[in-house]
Backbone bond lengths (Angstrom), bond angles and torsions (degrees), N, CA, C in turn:
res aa  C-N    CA-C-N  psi(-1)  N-CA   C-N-CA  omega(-1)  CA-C   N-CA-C  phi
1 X - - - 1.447 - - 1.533 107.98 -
2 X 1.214 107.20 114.84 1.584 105.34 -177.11 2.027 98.87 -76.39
3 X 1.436 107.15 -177.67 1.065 133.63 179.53 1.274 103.91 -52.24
4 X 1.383 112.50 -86.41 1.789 115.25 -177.65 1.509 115.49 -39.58
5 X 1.750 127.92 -55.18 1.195 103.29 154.46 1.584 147.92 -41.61
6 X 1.250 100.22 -31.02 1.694 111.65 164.95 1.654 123.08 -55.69
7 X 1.287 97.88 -39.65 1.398 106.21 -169.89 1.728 105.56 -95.41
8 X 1.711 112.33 -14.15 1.288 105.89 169.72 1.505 120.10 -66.72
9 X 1.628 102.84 -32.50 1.179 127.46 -154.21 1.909 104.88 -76.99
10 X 1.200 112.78 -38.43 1.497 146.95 178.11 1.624 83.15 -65.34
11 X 1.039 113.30 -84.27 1.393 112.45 -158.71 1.108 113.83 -57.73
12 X 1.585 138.50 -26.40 1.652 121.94 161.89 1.265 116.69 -96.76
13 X 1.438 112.04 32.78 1.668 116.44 164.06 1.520 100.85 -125.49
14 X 1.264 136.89 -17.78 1.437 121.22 124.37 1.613 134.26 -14.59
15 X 1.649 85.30 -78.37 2.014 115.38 167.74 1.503 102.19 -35.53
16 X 1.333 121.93 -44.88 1.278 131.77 -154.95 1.607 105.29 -73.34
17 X 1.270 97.96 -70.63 1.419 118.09 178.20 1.413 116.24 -57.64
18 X 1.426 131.28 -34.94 1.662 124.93 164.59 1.441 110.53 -68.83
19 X 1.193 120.09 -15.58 1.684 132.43 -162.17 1.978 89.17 -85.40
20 X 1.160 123.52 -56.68 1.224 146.75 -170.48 1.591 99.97 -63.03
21 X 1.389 125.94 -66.72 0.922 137.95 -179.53 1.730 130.30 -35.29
22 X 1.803 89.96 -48.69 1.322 128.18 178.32 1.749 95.66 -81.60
23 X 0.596 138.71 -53.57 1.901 144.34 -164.98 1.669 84.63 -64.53
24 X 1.657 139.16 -50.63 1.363 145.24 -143.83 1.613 95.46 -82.58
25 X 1.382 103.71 -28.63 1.528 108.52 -162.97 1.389 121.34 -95.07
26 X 1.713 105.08 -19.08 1.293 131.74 -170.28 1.458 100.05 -76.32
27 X 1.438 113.82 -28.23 1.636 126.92 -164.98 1.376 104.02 -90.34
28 X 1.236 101.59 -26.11 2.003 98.72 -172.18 1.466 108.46 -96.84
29 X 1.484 125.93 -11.71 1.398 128.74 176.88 1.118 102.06 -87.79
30 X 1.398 112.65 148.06 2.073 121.75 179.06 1.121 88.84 -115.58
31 X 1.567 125.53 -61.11 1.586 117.95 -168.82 1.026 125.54 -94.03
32 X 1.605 127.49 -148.56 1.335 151.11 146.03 1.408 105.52 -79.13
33 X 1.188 125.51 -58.81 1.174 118.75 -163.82 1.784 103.76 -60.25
34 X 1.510 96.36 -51.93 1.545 105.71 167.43 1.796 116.51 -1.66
35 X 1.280 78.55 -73.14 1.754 107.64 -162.91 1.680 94.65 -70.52
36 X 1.198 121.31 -50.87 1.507 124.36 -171.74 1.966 112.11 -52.65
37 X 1.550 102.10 -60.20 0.945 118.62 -172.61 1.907 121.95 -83.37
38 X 1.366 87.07 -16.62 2.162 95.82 179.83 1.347 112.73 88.99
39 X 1.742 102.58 4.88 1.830 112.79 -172.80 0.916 110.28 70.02
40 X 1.300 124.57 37.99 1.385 121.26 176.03 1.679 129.97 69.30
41 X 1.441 97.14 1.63 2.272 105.84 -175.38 1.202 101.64 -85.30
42 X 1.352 124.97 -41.02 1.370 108.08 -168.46 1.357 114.43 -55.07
43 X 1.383 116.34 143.73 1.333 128.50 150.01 1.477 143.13 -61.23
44 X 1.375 132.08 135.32 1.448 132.86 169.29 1.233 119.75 -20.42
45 X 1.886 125.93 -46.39 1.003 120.74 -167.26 1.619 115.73 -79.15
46 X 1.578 104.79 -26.64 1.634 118.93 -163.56 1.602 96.38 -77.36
47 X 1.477 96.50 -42.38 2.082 96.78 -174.94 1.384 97.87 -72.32
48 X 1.478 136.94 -30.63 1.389 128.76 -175.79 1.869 109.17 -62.92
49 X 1.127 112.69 -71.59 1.315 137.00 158.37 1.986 116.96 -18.25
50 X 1.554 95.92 -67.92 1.469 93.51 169.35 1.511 122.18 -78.95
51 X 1.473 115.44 -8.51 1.606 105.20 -176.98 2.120 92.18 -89.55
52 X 1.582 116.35 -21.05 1.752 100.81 176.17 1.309 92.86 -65.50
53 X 1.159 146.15 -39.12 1.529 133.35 -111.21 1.694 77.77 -104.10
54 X 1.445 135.39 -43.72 1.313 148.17 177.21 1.479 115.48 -56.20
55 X 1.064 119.96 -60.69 1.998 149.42 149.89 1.501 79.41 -18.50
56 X 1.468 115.77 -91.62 1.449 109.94 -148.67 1.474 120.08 -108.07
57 X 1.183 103.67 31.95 1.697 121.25 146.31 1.414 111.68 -65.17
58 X 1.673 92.45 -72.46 1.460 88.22 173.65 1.139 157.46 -105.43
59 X 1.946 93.34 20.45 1.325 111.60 167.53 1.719 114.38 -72.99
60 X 1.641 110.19 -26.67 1.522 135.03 162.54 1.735 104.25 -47.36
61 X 1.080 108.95 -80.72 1.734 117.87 177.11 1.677 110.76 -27.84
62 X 1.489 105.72 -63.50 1.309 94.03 -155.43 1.640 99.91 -90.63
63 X 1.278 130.40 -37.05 1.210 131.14 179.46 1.569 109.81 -62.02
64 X 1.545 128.50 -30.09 0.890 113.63 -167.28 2.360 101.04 -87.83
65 X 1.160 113.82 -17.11 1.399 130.75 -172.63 1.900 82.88 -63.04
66 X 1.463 126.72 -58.71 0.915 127.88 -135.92 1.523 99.82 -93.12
67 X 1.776 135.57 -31.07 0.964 163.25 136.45 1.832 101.49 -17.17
68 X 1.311 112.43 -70.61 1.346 111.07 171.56 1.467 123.63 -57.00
69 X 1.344 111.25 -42.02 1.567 119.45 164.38 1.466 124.23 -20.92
70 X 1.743 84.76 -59.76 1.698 101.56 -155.59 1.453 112.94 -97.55
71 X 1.951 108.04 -17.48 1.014 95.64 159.12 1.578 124.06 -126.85
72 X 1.033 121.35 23.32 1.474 131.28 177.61 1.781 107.77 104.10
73 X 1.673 99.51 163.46 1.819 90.10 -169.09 1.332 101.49 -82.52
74 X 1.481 130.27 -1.87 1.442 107.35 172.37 1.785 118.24 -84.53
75 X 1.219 100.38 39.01 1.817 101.30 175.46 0.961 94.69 -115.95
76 X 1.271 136.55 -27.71 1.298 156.91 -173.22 1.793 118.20 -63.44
């Protein structure tokens, strides 16, 4: 098995496994809110945690696009 097959092979057992994942999850949600809210399990710390990690993704993205702007791409 050369290389490129390896990595084809990797990559639709990825495909596979988000495909699976998504089908597992599709079955355990009833609603919208369901899906919106996590049904209510998640915890304080996980929604605290994932709403910084969101905050400063893309406070990173756009502040840092605009950062380079104003002061050249080597700040960047």
């Amino acid at each position: 098995m050369t290389l490129l097959q390896a990595c084809i092979a990797v990559l639709f057992l990825y495909i596979g496994v988000l495909m699976g994942v998504g089908i597992w999850s599709a079955r355990r949600t009833q609603s919208a809110a369901d899906f919106i809210i996590g049904g209510r399990t998640i915890g304080p710390w996980v929604t605290s945690l994932s709403y910084i990690a969101v905050y400063f993704s893309s406070v990173l993205i756009i502040g840092g696009g605009a950062f380079g702007y104003k002061y050249g791409m080597a700040t960047v």
